[in-house]
N, C-alpha and C positions, 0 to 999 in steps of 0.2 A: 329283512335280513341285512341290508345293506344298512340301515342304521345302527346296525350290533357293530359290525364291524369298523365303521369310521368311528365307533362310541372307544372301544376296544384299544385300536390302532392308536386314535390322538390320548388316550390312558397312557399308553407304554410309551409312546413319544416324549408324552411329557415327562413322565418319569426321569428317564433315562437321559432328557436332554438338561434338566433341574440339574438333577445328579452329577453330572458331568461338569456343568458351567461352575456350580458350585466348588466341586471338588478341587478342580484345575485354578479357580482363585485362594481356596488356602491354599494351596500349595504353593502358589505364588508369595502370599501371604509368610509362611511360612520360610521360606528358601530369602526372602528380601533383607538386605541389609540397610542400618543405615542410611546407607549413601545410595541406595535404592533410587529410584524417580518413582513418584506417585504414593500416593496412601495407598495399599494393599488394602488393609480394614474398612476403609471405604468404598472400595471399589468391590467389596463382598455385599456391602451392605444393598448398594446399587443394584449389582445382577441380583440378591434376594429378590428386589422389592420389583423387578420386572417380571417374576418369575410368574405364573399364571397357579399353580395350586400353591396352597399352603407351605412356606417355610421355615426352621429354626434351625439354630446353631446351639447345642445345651453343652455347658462346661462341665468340669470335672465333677462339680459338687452339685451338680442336676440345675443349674442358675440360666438362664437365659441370657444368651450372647448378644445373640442375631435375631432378629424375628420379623420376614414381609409385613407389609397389612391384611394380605389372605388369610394367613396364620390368625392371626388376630378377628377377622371376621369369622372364622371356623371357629373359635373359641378354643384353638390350639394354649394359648399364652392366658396366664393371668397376673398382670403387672411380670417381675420377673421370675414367674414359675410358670411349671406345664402344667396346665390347667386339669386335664383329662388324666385320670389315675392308669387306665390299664395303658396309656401311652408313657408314662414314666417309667412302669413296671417293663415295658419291652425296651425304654429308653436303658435301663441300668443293666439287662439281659444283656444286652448287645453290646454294651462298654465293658463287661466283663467278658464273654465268651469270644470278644472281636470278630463275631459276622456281622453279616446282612441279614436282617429281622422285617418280616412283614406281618402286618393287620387289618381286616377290617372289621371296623368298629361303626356301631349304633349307637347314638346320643343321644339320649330323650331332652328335649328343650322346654322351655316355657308354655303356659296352656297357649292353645293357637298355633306357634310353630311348629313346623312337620321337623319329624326326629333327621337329625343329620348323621349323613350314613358316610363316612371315611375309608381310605384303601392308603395307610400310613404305611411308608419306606423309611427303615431306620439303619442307618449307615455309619459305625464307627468310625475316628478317625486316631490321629495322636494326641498324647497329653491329654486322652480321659475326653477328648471333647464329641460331640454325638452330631449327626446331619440327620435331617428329619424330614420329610418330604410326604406332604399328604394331598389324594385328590378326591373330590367330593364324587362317590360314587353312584349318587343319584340318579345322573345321565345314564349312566352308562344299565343301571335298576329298570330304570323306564326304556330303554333302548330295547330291552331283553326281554319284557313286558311288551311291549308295543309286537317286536318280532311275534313273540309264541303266539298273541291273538291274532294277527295278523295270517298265520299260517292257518290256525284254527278257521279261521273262516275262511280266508280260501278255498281248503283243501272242503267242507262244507257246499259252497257256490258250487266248486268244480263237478262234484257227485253228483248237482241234480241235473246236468245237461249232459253229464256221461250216463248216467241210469234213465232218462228219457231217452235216448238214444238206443242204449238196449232193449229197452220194453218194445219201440216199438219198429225196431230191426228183429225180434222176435215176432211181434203183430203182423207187419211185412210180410214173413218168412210164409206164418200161415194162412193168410189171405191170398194165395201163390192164384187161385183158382178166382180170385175175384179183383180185375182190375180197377174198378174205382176204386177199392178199397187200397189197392198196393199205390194207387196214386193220390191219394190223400194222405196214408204212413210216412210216402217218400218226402211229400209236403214239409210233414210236421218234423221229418227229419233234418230236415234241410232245417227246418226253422231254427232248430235245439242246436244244430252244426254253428248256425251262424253265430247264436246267444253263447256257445264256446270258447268258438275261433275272438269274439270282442272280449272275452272276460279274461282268456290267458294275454291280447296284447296288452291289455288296460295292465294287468298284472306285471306286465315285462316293460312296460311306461314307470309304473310306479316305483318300482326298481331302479331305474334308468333315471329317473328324478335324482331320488336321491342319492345318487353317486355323483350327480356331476355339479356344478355351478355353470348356471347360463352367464353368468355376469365375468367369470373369468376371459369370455371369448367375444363380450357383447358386439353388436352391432349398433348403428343406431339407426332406426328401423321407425318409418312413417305409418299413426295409427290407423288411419282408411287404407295402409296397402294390410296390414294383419287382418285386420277386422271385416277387407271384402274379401281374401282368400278362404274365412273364417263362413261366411255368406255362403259364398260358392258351395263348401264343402252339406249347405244345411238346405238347398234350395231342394233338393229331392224327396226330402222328408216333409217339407215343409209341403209342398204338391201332392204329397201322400196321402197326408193329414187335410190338408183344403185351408192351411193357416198361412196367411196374407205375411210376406217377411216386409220390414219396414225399417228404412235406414235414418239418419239423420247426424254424420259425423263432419266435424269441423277440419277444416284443413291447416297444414301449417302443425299439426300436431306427433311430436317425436319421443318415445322411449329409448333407453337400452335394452340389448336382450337379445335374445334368441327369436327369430321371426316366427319358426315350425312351433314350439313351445306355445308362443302367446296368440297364436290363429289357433292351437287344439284348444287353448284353455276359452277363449271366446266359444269358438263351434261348440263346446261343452254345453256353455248356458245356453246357448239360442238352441240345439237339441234338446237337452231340459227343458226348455221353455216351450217347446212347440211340443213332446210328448204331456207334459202337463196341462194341456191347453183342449179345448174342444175344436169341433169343425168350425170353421170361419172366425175362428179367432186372429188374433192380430198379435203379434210378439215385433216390439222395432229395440233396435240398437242405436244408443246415442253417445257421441263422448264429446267431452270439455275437459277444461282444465280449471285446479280448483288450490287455494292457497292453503297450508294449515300447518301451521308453529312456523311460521315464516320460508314453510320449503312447498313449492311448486310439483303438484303433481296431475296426471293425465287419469281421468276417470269413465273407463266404459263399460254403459248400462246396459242391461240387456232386459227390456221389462214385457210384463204378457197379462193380460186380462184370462188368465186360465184359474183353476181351482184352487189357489193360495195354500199356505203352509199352515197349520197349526201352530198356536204360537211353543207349546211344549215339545217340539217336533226343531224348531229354528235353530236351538244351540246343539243338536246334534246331524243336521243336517249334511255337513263334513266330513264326519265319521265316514272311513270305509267301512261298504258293505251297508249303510243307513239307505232306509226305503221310506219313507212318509207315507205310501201309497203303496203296498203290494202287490196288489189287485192289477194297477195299473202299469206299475213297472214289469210283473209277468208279461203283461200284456204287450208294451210299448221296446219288449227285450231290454232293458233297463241293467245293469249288471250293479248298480248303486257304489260303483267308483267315481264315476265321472266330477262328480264334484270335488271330491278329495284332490283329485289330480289337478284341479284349477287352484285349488288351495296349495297344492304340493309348488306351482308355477308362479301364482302372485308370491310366495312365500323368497322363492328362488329369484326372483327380482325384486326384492328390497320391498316388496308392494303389500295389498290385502285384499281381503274378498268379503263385503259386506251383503248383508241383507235386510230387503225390507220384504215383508207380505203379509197379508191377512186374509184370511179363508172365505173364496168367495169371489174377490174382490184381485187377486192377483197376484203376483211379485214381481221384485226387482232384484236383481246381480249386480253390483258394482264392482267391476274391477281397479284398481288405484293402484298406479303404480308412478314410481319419481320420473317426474317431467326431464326431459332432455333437449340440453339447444340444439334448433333447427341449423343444416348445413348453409355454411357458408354463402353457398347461389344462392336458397332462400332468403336469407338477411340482405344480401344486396338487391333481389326482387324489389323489398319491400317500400 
C-alpha cells in the first residue's frame, strides 16, 4: 500500500513542481526587456531539460518550441511536431477553450517494447503557445498491481491461522470433559497464535520498508557486530532443530545502514537456512569483501548443506508469500515473507541478494552491499 502512495505522491509532485518552474520562467521570459540580464529563452530551456517527466513548449501553429530529452525518449516530439495524435488533438482543445486538459494515453510501440502508458498535463498559456507536461505512468500501474496482489494474499495467509484458531477453540470447547485433549487443542493453539502474531509483524515490517530509506540516517556500522546480533537472535532455533551454527567473519569490515534492518535481513537467511536444513546439519556464515565495476563491496554468505532449491523455484524465491516447500514451511511456521523482506533491505541499501543452490546439495544467500571506510581509530590501528 505504501508503494501506491509514494508512486501517487511523487506523480503529483512532479507535476505540479514541472508546471510551476516552467510557468514562472516564461513569465519571466515574457515580462523581460531588452536590457534585461540573462537569456530568459535559455534559461527555460535549461529547467526543461532538468525536469524529470517529459516536456514541451508547442506554439501557435502546433510547431515545437521547447522540448527536454524525456520528451523525446517518450516519443513526445518528432523532429518539430507532436508526435502522438490524441496529444495534439488535446494540445489544440486547450489553446482554444484556455484550460487545463488532462490524459492518459497507451502507446503501442515497436514489436518487443512494452506499450508506453502516459498521464499528459496540457496547460495553456499566451500568444496561442501550449505547456505540456507528461509522466510515464507505469510506475505508478505496477505500484497499484503490486498493492491489490499484495493484499489478495495477505488477507488469504491471514484466514488460515484465524480459521485454525477457530476450529480448534471450537474442538477445545467440546472436549471440556477430556483434558488431554483440551491440552493438546491449547497446544496447537498457541502454535496457529504464534504463526499470526509472525505473519501480521512480517506484514507491518514490510510496510515499514517501504516507507522509509535506511540510507537517509545511516550509520556506519561493523559487519561481525550485525551478523553476531543476527547469530544471537538464531541460536534457539538452531538448538531446536540440533543444526551446528558456524561463523567465519573477517574483521575490519564496515557498511552503511541501519544496524536493526541488516541483523533481521541476516537472521532471515540463517532461519531459512536452518528451517530448510535436517538434524545435524551445519549452516555457517562468512563475509568478505569483493571488487566489481571498480566499487568495493562487503559480502555475507549465509550457506547450509540442507535440501536445495529447485532450480525453477530460484527466480521466484523473493516473491512475497513464495514457499518452495509447503509441506515444510507449514511445518517449520514459515509465513514465506522472510526473504522478501531481506530483498526489501539489501534493496534499501544500495545492495543485492544473490543465490546459488542445487537440490540435494544445499544453498547459499549472499548479501552485497557497498563497502564503507573503516573509522578513523581503525586506520591508525593499522
Amino acid at each position: 500500500m505504501s508503494e501506491l502512495i509514494v508512486a501517487v505522491v511523487s506523480a503529483l509532485v512532479g507535476a505540479v513542481l514541472a508546471a510551476a518552474i516552467v510557468y514562472m520562467a516564461l513569465r519571466r521570459r515574457a515580462e523581460a526587456t531588452p536590457e534585461s540580464p540573462g537569456h530568459p529563452a535559455e534559461d527555460v530551456r535549461l529547467l526543461m531539460d532538468v525536469l524529470r517527466p517529459g516536456a514541451i513548449l508547442v506554439g501557435p501553429h502546433d510547431e515545437i518550441l521547447l522540448a527536454n530529452g524525456a520528451s523525446e525518449t517518450m516519443g513526445m516530439v518528432r523532429r518539430t511536431r507532436v508526435a502522438i495524435p490524441a496529444l495534439l488533438e488535446l494540445i489544440r482543445e486547450s489553446r482554444q477553450d484556455g484550460e487545463l486538459s488532462s490524459v492518459n494515453l497507451d502507446l503501442k510501440r515497436g514489436r518487443g517494447k512494452p506499450t508506453l502508458q502516459l498521464a499528459a498535463r496540457v496547460q495553456p498559456l499566451s500568444d496561442g503557445r501550449v505547456f505540456v507536461v507528461a509522466d510515464d505512468r507505469a510506475q505508478l500501474l505496477r505500484a497499484q498491481e503490486s498493492s491489490r496482489d499484495f493484499m489478495t494474499n495477505a488477507t488469504h495467509e491471514l484466514k488460515t491461522p484465524v480459521g485454525a484458531i477457530a476450529l480448534l477453540a471450537e474442538a477445545t470447547e467440546g472436549a471440556a470433559d477430556d483434558p488431554e485433549a483440551v491440552t493438546r487443542f491449547a497446544g496447537k493453539i498457541r502454535a496457529e497464535t504464534q504463526r499470526l502474531t509472525d505473519l501480521v509483524s512480517q506484514i507491518i515490517m514490510l510496510s515499514r520498508l517501504q516507507g522509509e530509506s535506511p540510507l537517509a540516517s545511516a550509520q556506519r556500522i561493523e559487519v561481525a557486530e550485525f551478523v553476531s546480533l543476527a547469530l544471537d537472535r538464531c541460536r534457539q532455533l538452531a538448538e531446536s532443530r540440533k543444526v551446528s551454527l558456524t561463523q567465519s567473519l573477517r574483521d575490519g569490515l564496515y557498511v552503511l545502514g541501519d544496524r536493526d534492518q541488516l541483523s533481521t535481513a541476516v537472521a532471515n537467511l540463517i532461519m531459512n537456512a536452518i528451517s530448510y536444513s535436517d538434524e545435524r546439519a551445519r549452516v555457517v556464515v562468512s563475509s568478505r569483501t569483493v571488487v566489481e565495476d571498480e566499487q568495493r563491496f562487503v559480502d555475507v554468505a549465509v550457506s547450509d548443506n540442507g535440501i536445495g532449491i529447485a532450480a525453477e523455484d530460484q527466480q521466484r524465491i523473493f516473491e512475497r508469500f513464495f514457499r518452495a516447500d509447503h509441506a515444510r514451511s507449514r511445518e517449520t511456521g514459515g509465513t514465506g515473507l522472510g526473504l522478501s523482506i531481506v530483498s526489501e533491505i539489501a534493496e534499501g541499501h544500495d545492495g543485492s541478494i544473490h543465490l546459488w543452490s542445487k537440490l540435494g546439495s544445499g544453498s547459499t544467500f549472499t548479501l552485497r552491499l557497498p563497502a564503507a571506510e573503516p573509522p578513523d581509530d581503525d586506520l591508525e590501528g593499522e
